[in-house]
C-alpha positions in Angstrom: -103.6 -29.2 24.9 -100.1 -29.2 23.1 -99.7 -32.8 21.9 -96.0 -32.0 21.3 -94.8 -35.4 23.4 -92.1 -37.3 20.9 -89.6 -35.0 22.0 -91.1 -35.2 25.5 -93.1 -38.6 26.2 -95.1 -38.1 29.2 -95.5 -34.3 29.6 -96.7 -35.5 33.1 -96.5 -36.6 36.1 -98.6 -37.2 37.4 -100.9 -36.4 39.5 -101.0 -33.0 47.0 -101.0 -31.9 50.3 -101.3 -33.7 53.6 -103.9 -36.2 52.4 -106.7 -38.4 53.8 -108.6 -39.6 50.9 -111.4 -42.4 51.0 -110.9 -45.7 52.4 -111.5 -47.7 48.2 -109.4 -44.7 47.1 -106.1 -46.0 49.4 -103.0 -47.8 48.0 -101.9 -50.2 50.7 -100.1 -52.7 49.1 -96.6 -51.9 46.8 -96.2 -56.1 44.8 -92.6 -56.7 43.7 -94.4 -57.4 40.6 -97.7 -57.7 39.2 -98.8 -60.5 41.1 -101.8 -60.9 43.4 -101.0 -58.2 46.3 -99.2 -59.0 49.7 -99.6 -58.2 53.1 -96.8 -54.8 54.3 -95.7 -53.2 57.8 -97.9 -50.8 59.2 -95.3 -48.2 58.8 -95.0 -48.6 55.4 -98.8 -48.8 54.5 -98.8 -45.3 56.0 -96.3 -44.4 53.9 -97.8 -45.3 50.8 -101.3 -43.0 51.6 -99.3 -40.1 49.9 -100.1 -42.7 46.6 -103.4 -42.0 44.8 -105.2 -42.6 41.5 -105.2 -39.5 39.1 -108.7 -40.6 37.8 -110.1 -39.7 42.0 -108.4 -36.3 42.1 -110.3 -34.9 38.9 -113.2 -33.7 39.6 -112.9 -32.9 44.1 -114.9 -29.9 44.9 -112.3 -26.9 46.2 -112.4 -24.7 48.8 -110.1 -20.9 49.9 -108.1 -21.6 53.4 -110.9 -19.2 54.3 -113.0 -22.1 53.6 -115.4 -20.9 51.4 -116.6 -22.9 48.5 -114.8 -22.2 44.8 -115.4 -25.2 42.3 -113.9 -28.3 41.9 -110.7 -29.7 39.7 -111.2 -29.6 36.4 -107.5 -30.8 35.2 -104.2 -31.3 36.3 -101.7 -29.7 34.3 -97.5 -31.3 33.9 -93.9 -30.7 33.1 -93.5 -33.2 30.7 -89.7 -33.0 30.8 -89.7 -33.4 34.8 -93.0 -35.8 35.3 -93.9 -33.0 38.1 -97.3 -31.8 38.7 -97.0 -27.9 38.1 -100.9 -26.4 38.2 -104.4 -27.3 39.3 -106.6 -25.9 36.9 -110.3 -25.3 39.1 -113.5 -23.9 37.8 -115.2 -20.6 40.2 -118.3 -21.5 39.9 -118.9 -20.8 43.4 -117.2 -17.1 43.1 -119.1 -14.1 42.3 -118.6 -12.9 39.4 -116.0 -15.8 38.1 -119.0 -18.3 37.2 -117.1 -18.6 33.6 -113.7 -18.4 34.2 -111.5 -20.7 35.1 -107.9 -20.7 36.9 -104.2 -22.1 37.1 -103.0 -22.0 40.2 -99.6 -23.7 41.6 -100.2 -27.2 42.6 -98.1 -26.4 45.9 -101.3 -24.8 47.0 -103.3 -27.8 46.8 -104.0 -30.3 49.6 -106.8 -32.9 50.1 -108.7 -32.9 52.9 -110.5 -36.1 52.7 -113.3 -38.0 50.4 -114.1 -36.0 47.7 -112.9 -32.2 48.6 -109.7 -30.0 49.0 -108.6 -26.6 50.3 -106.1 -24.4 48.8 -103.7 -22.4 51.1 -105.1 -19.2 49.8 -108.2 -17.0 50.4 -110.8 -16.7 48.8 -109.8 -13.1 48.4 -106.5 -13.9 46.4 -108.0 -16.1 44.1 -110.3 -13.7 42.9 -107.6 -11.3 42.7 -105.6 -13.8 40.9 -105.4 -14.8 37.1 -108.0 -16.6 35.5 -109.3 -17.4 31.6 -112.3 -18.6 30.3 -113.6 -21.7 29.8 -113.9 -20.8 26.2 -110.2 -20.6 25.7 -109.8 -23.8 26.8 -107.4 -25.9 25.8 -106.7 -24.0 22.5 -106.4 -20.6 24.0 -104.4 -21.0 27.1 -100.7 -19.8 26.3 -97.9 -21.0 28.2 -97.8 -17.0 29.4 -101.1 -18.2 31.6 -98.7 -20.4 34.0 -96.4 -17.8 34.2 -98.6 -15.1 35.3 -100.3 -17.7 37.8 -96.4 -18.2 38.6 -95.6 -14.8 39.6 -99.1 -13.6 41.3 -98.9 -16.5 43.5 -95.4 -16.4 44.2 -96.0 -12.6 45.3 -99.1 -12.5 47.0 -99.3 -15.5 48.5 -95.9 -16.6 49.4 -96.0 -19.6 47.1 -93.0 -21.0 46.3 -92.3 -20.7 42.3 -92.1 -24.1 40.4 -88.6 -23.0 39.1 -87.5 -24.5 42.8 -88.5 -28.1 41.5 -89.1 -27.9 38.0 -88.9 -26.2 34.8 -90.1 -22.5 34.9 -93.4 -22.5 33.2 -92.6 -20.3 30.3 -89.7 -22.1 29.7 -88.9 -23.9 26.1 -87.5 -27.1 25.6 -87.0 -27.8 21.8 -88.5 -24.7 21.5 -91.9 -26.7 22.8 -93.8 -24.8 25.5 -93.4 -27.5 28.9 -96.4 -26.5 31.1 -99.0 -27.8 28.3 -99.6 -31.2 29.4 -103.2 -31.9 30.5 -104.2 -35.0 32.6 -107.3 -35.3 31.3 -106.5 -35.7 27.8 -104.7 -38.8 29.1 -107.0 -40.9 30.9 -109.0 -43.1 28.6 -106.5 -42.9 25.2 -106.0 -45.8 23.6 -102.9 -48.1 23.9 -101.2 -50.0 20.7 -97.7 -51.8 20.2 -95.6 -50.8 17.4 -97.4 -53.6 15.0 -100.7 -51.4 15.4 -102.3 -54.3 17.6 -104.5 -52.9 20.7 -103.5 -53.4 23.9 -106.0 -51.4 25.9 -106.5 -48.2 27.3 -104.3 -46.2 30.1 -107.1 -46.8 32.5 -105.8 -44.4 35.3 -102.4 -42.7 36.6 -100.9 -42.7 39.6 -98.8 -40.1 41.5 -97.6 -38.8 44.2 -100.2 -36.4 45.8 -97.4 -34.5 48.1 -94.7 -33.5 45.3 -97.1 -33.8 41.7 -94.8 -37.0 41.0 -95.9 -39.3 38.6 -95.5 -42.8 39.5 -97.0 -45.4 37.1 -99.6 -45.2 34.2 -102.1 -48.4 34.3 -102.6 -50.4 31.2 -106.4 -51.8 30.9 -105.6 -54.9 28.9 -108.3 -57.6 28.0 -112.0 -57.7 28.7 -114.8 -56.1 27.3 -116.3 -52.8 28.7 -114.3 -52.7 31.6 -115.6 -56.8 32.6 -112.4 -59.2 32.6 -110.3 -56.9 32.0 -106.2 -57.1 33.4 -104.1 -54.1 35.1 -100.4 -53.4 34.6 -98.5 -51.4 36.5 -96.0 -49.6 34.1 -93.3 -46.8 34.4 -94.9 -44.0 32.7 -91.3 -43.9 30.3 -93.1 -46.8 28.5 -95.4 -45.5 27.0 -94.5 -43.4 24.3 -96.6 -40.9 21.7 -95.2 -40.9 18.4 -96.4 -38.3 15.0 -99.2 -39.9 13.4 -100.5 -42.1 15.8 -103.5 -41.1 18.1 -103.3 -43.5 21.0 -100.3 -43.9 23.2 -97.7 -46.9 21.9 -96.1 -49.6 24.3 -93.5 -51.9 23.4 -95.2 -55.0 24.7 -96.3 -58.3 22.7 -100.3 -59.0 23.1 -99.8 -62.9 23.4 -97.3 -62.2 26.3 -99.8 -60.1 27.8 -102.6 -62.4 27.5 -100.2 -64.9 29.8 -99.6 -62.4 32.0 -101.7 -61.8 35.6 -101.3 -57.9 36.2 -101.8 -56.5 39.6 -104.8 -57.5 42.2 -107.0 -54.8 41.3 -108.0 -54.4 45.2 -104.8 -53.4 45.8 -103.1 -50.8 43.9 -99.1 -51.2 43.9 -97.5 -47.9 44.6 -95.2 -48.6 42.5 -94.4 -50.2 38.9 -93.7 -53.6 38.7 -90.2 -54.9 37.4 -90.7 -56.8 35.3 -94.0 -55.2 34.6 -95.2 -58.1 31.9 -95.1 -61.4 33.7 
């Protein structure tokens, strides 16, 4: 992955599809702030199902519209400069002859079928027609060019509609910074500090939007030890910031006013930041 974020902090959004996920998986309840959850119309609560945790997306086994079994999600890749979702990046371990490869392919294509599994809205045929790379190349390797290419085989052969449409063209520069390089899973787990160096936590999870790749929140682990005790925070993704020289992700928040603070009632996820996020 490009860690190339001051210019553009959150290469991301986060995060498909008409979805049905998991019944522990589903975000019913959207707290004005982060305060113990409360109750919501049943129109909205089925409204907010298109809200999901990054961290239960990673890793779903994939199959062709054909239905025939491909691999599962290895990464999620973003337009930093638009927090939009532009490719799913899948392994083929199920496809003859593509047990080492590895490939991009337009997160329009993607949609979640339930639990733990998804179905592109291609064949099994196209994909291994399609662009892939190895899993040698990656992250190092892969060249913005590799989104491109996924971008115009797709677009031709299966009638997908480009990313241009909704956000930056994957080749595209910005600062002269190659946009389509942001990997989800180089996010989950890093290390939060404030500008004094103190540690906050970890961004525990992220949270999008699973039918347009929208990133919606990142959630601050605060507290605790080993996951026990610990507090979440629902915070706009803006916050956190990555800055040269610094190897965890930085958040302008005071520790003591943290320690004060509830978070959100980790049974229900909002699906949305809080505002104020820190009281």
């Amino acid at each position: 992955m490009t860690r190339q974020l001051s210019k553009c902090i959150w290469m991301i959004p986060m995060a498909i599809g008409t979805v049905v996920f998991a019944a522990d998986d589903t975000m019913t309840t959207p707290p004005a702030q982060n305060t113990p959850a409360q109750a919501m119309p049943a129109q909205q609560a089925q409204q907010e199902l298109a809200s999901r945790r990054l961290s239960k997306l990673m890793g779903a086994a994939v199959f062709s519209s054909d239905t025939q079994a491909l691999g599962n999600v290895k990464d999620i890749v973003f337009d930093g400069a638009r927090h939009q979702a532009g490719y799913v990046i899948i392994s083929c371990d199920k496809v003859p002859g593509l047990a080492d490869r590895l490939a991009a392919i337009p997160y329009q294509t993607l949609q979640f079928t339930g639990g733990d599994e998804a179905r592109l809205t291609v064949d099994l045929q196209t994909i291994k027609s399609g662009p892939t790379f190895a899993r040698g190349q990656w992250p190092a390797g892969v060249a913005a060019d590799t989104y491109s290419t996924a971008d115009n085989y797709y677009q031709k052969q299966a009638k997908v509609e480009s990313n241009a449409g909704n956000a930056q063209p994957a080749a595209a520069e910005i600062g002269k910074e190659a946009t389509w390089t942001q990997r989800a899973g180089d996010l989950l787990g890093r290390p939060v500090q404030n500008a004094r160096g103190e540690g906050l936590g970890d961004l525990k999870d992220i949270v999008m939007d699973e039918k347009t790749g929208a990133t919606l929140y990142g959630v601050l682990s605060f507290g605790g030890m080993l996951g026990v005790g610990d507090k979440y925070f629902a915070i706009p993704i803006d916050d956190f910031k990555i800055q040269p020289g610094v190897s965890g992700l930085v958040l302008d928040a005071d520790k003591e006013q943290l320690k004060r603070a509830s978070g959100f009632d980790k049974a229900h996820w909002p699906s949305h930041p809080a505002q104020p996020w820190m009281q």
